[in-house]
C-alpha positions, -999 to +999 in steps of 0.1 A: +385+545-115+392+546-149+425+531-166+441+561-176+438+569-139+452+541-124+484+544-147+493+577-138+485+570-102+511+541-107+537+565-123+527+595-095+537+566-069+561+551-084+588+563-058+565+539-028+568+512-048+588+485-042+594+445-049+588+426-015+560+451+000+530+432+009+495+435-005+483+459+023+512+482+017+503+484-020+471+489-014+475+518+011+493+530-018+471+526-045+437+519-032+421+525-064+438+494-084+417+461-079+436+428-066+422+397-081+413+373-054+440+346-062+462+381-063+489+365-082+493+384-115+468+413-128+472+441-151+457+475-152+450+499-183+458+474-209+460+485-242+448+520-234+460+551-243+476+557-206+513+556-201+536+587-213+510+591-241+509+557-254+490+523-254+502+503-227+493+500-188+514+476-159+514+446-146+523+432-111+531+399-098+527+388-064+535+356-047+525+347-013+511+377-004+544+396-014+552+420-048+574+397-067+576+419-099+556+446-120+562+464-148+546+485-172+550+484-210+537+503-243+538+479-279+529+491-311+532+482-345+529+518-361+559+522-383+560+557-383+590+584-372+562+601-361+555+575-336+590+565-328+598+603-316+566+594-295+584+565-279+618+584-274+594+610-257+579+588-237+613+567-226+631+603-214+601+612-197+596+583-177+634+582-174+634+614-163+609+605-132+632+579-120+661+601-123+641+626-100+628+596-079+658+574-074+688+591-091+713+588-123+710+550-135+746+530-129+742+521-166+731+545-195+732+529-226+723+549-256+723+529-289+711+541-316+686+574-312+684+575-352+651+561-369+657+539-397+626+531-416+628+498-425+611+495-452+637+520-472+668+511-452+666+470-440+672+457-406+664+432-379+652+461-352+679+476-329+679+485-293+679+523-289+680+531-249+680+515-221+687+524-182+692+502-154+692+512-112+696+497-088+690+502-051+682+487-014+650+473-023+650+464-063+666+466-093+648+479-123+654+484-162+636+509-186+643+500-225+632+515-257+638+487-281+630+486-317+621+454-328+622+437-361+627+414-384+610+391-414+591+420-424+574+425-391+585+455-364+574+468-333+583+498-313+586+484-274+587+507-248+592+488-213+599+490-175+608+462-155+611+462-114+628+433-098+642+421-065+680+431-064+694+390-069+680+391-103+699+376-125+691+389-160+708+425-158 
């Protein structure tokens, strides 16, 4: 199955997926996606052109036979507003499944929607939106962030699913 596949099979089942189901449940779910034999971390679609429209893919984590964490993530390095409305695409659209799949986040956070090239108009990167839920079986977090600073930025588009006693948001 090819990567671009895969991804969108993620994001179609996104709404099975949950941190603490076991290796046969995600693969009933996705039967396509390949578990590495130590089946500890693996990634699929890396740095293709594969999630929302952009170069990414997601990663999973299990730990004794159980989904610890996944997430999937989009980086680039293409300064562009062009590429930025790409990302804010991308974030509502994805936000926009988990809206339909799991509800209204309990925090909505936007910070700034405005591009600031920083090459006319200096900064050190600055968050733009991020979305956190929470329910029986996880929490999870979707960000647009850009990031910056000593000359060097990145766009970072991510998505982070965690067991609910996570401490970090």
């Amino acid at each position: 199955m090819s990567c671009n596949s895969q991804n969108n099979a993620v994001t179609k089942k996104i709404s099975d997926l949950y941190v603490g189901m076991t290796i046969q449940e995600f693969e009933d779910i996705l039967p396509d996606i390949v578990i590495p034999e130590n089946n500890i971390d693996f990634q699929t679609g890396k740095d293709k052109d594969d999630v929302f429209g952009l170069t990414g893919g997601w990663a999973f984590n299990f730990k004794d036979g159980i989904l610890n964490w996944f997430m999937m993530n989009s980086y680039s390095d293409v300064i562009t507003e062009e590429n930025y409305q790409k990302y804010e695409e991308a974030y509502l659209g994805f936000k926009s499944i988990l809206e339909e799949t799991f509800g209204k986040p309990y925090e909505d956070i936007t910070h700034n929607v405005r591009f600031k090239d920083p090459y006319i108009e200096r900064h050190w990167g600055y968050d733009v939106s991020e979305a956190i839920w929470k329910n029986s079986k996880m929490k999870f977090k979707l960000i647009f962030t850009f990031m910056g600073g000593k000359g060097e930025y990145h766009f970072l588009l991510k998505a982070e699913f965690h067991n609910n006693d996570y401490e970090y948001y």
